[in-house]
C-alpha positions as semicolon CSV with decimal commas, in nm:
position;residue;x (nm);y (nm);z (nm)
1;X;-0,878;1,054;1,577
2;X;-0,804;1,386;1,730
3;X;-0,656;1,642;1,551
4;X;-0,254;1,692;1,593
5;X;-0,266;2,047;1,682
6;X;-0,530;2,106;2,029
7;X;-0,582;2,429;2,173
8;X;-0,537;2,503;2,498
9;X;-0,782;2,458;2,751
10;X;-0,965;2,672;3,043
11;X;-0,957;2,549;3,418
12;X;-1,260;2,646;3,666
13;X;-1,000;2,872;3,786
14;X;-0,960;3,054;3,476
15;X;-0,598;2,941;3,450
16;X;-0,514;2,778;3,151
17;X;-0,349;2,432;3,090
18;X;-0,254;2,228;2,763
19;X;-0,428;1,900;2,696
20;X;-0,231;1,607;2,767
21;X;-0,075;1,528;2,388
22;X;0,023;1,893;2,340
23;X;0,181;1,933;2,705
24;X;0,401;1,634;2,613
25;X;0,460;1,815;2,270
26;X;0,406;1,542;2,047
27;X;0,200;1,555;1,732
28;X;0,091;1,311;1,462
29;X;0,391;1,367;1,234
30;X;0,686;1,343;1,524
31;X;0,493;1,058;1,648
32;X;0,475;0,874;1,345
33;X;0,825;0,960;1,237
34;X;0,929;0,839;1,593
35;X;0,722;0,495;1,487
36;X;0,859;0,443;1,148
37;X;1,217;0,421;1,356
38;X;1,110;0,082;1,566
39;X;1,111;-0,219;1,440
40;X;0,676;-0,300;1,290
41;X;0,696;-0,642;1,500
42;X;0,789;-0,442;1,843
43;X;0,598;-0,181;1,809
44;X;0,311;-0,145;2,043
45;X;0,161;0,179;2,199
46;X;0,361;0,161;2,546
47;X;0,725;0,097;2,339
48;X;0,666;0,377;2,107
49;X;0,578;0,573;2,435
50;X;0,873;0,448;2,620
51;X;1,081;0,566;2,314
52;X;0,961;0,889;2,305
53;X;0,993;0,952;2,690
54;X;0,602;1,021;2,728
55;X;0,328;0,856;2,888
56;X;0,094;0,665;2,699
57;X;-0,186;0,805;2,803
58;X;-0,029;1,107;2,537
59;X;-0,020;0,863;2,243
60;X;-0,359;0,790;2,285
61;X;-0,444;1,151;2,288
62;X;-0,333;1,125;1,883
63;X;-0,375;0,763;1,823
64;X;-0,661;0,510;1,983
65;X;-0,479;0,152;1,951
66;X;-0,193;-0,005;1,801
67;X;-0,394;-0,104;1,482
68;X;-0,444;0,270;1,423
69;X;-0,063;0,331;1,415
70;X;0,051;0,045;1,209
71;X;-0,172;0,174;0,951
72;X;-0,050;0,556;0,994
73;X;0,285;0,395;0,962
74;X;0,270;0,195;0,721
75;X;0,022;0,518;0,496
76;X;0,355;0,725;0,555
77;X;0,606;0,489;0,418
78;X;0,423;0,396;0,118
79;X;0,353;0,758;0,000
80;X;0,657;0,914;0,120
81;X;0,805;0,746;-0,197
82;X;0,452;0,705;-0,427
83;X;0,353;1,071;-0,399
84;X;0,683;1,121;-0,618
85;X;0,616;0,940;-0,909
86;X;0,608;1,080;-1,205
87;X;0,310;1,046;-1,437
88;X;0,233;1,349;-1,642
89;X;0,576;1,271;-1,793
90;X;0,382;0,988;-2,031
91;X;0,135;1,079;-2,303
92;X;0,017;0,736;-2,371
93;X;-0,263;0,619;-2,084
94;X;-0,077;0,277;-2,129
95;X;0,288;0,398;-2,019
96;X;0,105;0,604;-1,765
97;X;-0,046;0,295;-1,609
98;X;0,272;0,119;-1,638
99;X;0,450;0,374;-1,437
100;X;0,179;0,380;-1,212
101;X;0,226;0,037;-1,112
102;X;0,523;-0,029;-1,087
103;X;0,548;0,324;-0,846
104;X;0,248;0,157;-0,672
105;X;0,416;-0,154;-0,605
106;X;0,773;-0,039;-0,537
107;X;0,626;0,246;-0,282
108;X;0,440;-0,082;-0,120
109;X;0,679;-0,329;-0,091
110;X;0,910;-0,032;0,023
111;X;0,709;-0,002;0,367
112;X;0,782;-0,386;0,400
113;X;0,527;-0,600;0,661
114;X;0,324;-0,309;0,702
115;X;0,267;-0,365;0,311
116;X;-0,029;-0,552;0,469
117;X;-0,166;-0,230;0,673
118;X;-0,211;-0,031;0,339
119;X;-0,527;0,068;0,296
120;X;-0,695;0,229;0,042
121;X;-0,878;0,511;0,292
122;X;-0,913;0,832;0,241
123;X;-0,594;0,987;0,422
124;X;-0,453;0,722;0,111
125;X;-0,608;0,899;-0,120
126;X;-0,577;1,273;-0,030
127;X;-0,170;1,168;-0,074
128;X;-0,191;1,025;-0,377
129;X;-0,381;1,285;-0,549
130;X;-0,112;1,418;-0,774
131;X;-0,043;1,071;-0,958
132;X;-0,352;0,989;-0,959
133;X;-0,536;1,232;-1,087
134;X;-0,236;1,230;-1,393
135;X;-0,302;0,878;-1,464
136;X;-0,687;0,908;-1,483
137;X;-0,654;1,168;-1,688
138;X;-0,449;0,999;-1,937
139;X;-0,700;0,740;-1,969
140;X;-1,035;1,037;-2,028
141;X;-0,836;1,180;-2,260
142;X;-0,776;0,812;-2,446
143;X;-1,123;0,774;-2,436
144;X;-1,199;0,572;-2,108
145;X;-1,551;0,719;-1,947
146;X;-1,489;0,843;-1,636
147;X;-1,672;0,495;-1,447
148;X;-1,432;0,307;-1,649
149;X;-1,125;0,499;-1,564
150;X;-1,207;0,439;-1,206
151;X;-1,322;0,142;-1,186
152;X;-0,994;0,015;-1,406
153;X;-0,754;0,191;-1,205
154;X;-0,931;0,022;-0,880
155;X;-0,861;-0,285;-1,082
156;X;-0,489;-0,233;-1,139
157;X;-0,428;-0,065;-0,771
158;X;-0,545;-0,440;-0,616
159;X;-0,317;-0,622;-0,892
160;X;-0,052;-0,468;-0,771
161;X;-0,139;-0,434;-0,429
162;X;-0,149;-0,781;-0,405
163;X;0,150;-0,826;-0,613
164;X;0,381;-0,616;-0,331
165;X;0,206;-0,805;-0,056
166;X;0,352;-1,150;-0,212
167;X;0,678;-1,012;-0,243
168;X;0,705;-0,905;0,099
169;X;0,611;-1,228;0,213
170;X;0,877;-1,443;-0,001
171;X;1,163;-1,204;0,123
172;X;1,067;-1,276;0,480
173;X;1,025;-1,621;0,393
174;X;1,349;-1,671;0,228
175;X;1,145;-1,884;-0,004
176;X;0,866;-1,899;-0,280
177;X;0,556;-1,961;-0,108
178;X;0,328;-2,105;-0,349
179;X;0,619;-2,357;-0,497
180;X;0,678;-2,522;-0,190
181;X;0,311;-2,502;-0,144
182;X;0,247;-2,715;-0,425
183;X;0,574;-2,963;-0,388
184;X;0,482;-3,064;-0,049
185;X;0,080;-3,114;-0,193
186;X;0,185;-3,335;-0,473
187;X;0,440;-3,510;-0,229
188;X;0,142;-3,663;-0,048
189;X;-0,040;-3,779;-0,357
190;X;0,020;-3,958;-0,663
191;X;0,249;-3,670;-0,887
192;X;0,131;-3,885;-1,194
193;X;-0,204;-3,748;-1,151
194;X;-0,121;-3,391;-1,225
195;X;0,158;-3,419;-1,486
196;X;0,099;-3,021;-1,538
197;X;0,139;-2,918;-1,197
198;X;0,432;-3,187;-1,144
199;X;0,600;-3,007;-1,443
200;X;0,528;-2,648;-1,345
201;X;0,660;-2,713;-0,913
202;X;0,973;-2,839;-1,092
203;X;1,018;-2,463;-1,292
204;X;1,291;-2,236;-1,102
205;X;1,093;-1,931;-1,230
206;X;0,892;-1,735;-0,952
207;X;0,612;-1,567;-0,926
208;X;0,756;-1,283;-0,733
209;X;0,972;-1,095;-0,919
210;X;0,929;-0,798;-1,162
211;X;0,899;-1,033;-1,455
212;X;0,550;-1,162;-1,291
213;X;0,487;-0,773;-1,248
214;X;0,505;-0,688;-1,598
215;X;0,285;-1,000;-1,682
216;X;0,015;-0,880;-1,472
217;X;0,051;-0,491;-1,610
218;X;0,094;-0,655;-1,950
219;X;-0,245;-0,872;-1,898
220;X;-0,442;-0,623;-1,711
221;X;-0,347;-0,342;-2,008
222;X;-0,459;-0,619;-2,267
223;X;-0,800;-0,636;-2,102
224;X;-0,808;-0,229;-2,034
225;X;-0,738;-0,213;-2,461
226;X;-0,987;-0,459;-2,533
227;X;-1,303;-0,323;-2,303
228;X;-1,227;0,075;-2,457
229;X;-1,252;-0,113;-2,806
230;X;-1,529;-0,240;-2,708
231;X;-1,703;0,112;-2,577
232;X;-1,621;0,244;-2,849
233;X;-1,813;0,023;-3,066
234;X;-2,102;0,048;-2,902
235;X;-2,110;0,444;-3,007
């Protein structure tokens, strides 16, 4: 991707002339501010061009393809709101995960269906350095190695991740997903051959609220407890 700020460039002539993307004056932050405005369905590289009065040959001057600005988009409105969360606050490597989390998957569900364009790249993590750096360090200073600090934290990022993703897709669902999964797959078989599952479609809990959030941060802090016990008995 080219940078947002191109110099100016030298003619034959020796006059000089801007590149395309600066004569227009766009760069990457008015262009994906501009993007975050349109509707994530809509948006393709010609609308967003049409919408900021450019041609689109000066969009692809910043950004290559549509993929490529979903992804910007979707990078600024998850850490526009995760880059603010607040973990040196917490002591405890457990309340600093918890916070963590829950930051993580608020911050994600936040940038709605581009919840599914997060990715964990490196322009993710160069925004995210603040919080993250505070959690791991909570976790060194419990007594996590540094492999195990990362590699759990990886472990709880995906958790909830995948938690956000779920959530996004119930709301624009107006349903829960996996229960009327499972109804309609016992409705074509015999229900009295999986009395469990029968039991368990019939349930008007779901799995996409914060209360399945907490069980996950709960479970995954269990494990987290249990493997730093266990390092620590091998010394």
């Amino acid at each position: 991707m080219s940078s947002a700020r191109t110099p100016a460039r030298t003619s034959a002539h020796g006059t000089t002339r801007r590149a395309i993307g600066v004569r227009a004056g766009l760069t990457l932050p008015r262009i994906v501010e501009a993007a975050r405005s349109l509707d994530p369905d809509a948006l393709t590289m010609q609308a967003l061009a049409d919408h900021l009065g450019v041609d689109r040959k000066a969009l692809n001057h910043h950004v290559s393809d549509r993929d490529t600005l979903l992804g910007l988009v979707a990078l600024d409105a998850f850490t526009s709101t995760f880059s603010a969360v607040d973990i040196a606050a917490h002591t405890g490597w457990q309340d600093a995960c918890r916070s963590y989390a829950r930051g993580f998957t608020d911050s994600a569900v936040a940038a709605g269906v581009l919840a599914e364009r997060i990715r964990l790249t490196d322009a993710y993590v160069t925004k995210v350095l603040e919080p993250t750096e505070a959690v791991l360090q909570t976790m060194v200073a419990a007594g996590f190695d540094d492999e195990t600090a990362m590699r759990t934290l990886s472990a709880l990022t995906n958790i909830c991740l995948a938690h956000a993703r779920d959530v996004v897709l119930a709301s624009r669902s107006n349903t829960s997903p996996r229960a009327a999964i499972l109804r309609d797959a016992l409705h074509e078989r015999d229900a009295t051959k999986y009395p469990t599952l029968a039991r368990i479609a019939e349930l008007p809990a779901t799995t996409y609220d914060t209360t399945q959030l907490d069980l996950s941060i709960d479970t995954f802090i269990a494990g987290a407890e249990a493997r730093l016990r266990r390092d620590r008995n091998r010394h």
